[in-house]
C-alpha positions as CSV (number, residue, x, y, z in Angstrom):
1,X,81.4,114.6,103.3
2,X,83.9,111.9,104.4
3,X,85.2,111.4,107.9
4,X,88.4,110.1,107.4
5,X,90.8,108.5,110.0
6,X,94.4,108.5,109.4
7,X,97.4,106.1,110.8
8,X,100.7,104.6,109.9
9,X,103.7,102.7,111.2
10,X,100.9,100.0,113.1
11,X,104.4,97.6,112.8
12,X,101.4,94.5,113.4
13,X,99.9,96.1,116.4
14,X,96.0,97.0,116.7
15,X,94.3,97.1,119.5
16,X,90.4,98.1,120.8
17,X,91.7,101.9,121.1
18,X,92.3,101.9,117.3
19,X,89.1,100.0,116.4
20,X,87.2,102.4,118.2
21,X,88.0,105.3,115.9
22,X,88.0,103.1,113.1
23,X,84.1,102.6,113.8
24,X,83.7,106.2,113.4
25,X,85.5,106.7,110.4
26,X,83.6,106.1,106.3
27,X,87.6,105.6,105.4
28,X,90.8,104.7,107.0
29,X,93.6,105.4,105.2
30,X,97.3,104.2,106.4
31,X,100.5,105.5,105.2
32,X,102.6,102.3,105.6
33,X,104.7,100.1,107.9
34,X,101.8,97.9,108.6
35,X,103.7,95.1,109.4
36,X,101.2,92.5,109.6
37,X,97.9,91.5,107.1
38,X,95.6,91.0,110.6
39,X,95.8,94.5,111.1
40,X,94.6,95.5,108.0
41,X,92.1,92.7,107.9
42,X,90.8,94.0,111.0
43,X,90.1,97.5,110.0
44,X,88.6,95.9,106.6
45,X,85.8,94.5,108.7
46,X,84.4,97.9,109.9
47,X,85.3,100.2,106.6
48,X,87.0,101.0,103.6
49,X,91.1,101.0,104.0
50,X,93.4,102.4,101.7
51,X,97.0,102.7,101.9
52,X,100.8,102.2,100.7
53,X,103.4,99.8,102.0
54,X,105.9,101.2,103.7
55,X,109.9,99.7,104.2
56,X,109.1,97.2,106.4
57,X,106.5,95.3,104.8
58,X,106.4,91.9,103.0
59,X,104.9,91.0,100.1
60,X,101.8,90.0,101.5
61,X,101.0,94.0,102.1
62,X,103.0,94.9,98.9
63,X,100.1,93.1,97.1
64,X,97.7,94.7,98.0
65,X,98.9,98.3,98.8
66,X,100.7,100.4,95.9
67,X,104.3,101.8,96.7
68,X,102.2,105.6,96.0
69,X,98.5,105.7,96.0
70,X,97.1,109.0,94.7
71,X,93.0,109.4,94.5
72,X,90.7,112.1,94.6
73,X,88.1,112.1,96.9
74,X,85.4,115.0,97.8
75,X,87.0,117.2,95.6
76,X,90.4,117.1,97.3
77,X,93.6,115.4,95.3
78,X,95.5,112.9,97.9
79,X,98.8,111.5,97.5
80,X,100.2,108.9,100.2
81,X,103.6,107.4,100.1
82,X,105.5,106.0,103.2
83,X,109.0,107.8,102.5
84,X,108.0,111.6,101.4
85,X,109.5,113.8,103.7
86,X,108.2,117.0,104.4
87,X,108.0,120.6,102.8
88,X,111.2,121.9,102.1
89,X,112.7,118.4,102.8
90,X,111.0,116.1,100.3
91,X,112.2,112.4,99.7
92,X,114.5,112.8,96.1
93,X,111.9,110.0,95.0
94,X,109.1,112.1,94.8
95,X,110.8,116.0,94.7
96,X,110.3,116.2,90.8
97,X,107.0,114.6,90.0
98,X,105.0,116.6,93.5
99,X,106.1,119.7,91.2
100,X,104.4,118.2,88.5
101,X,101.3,117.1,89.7
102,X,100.3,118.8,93.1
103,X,97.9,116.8,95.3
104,X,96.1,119.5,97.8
105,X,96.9,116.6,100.3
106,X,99.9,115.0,101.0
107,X,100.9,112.2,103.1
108,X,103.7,110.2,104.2
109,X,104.2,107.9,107.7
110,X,107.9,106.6,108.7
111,X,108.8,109.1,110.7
112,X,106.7,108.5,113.4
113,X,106.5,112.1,113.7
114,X,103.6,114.0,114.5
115,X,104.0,116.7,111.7
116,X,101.0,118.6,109.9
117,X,102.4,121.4,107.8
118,X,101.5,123.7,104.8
119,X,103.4,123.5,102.0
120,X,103.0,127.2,100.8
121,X,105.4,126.8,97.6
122,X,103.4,123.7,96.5
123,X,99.9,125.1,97.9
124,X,99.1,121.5,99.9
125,X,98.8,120.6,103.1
126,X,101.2,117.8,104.5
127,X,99.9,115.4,107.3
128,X,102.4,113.0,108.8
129,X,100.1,110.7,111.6
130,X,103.1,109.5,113.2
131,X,102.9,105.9,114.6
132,X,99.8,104.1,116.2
133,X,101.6,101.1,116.7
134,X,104.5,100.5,119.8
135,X,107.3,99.8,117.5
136,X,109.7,102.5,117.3
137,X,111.4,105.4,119.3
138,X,108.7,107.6,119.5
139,X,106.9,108.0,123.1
140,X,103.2,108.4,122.5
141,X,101.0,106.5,119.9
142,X,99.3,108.7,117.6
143,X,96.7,109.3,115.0
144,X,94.8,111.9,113.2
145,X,91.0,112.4,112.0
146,X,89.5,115.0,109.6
147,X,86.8,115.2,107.5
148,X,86.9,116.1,103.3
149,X,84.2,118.1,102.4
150,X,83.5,119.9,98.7
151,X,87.4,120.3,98.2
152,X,88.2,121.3,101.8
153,X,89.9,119.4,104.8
154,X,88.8,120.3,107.9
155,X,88.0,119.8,111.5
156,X,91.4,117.9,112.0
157,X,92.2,116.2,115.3
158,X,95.1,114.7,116.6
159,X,94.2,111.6,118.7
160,X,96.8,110.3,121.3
161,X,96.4,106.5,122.0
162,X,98.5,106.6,125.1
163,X,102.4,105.6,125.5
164,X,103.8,103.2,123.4
């Protein structure tokens, strides 16, 4: 089992409210905008990250973070891109190859839009943190947590951080 905390659109902001859940997690994946190498450096020292750079990013992140990052972990096939869209309203950049090869989960940030959704055409489950940082339009920061377990997602929690 893997307890896994999930985040995007940071746009260079972390604070103690992040780290905290970040010391609970064994992986903390982000689904782009970062913004800024500190914050991922500061994750880094208290787990695993992985994640995708997202349309605002530099090089810096671009260097280390792929454009799509797709993995399998505890029996569950991931896919994380920044720009995805949504069931029913995919990005045209992926529509074709998600067809192709499924993940069971799949992720995308930029919205910063709060949006967990089945994909029952697909058979996946889409998770969309919206945005822990305090860039942006959206009024509340948010995150979410699950937990990977022999193929399965589940106990998922959505984790407010406050206004932005």
């Amino acid at each position: 089992m893997k307890k896994i905390l999930l985040l995007s659109d940071t746009h260079s902001f972390i604070d103690d409210q992040i780290i905290k859940f970040v010391k609970q997690a064994d992986e903390v994946w982000h689904a782009g905008d970062v913004g800024n190498i500190e914050v991922i450096k500061q994750i880094h020292k208290k787990t695993p990250v992985r994640g995708v750079y997202g349309n605002i990013d530099g090089q810096e992140i671009r260097s280390i973070f792929p454009l799509d990052n797709r993995f399998s972990l505890e029996g569950v096939k991931v896919w994380i891109t920044h720009i995805g869209g949504y069931p029913n309203r995919y990005d045209k950049r992926i529509r074709e190859d998600i067809k192709k090869h499924t993940p069971d989960l799949f992720i995308s940030g930029h919205s910063h839009i709060l949006k967990v959704m089945p994909d029952k055409k697909l058979n996946l489950l889409h998770m969309n943190p919206g945005a822990a940082g305090k860039h942006g339009f959206h009024k509340v920061r948010t995150m979410l947590r699950f937990e990977l377990d022999n193929g399965k997602i589940q106990n998922l929690e959505v984790i407010e951080l406050g206004k932005r």
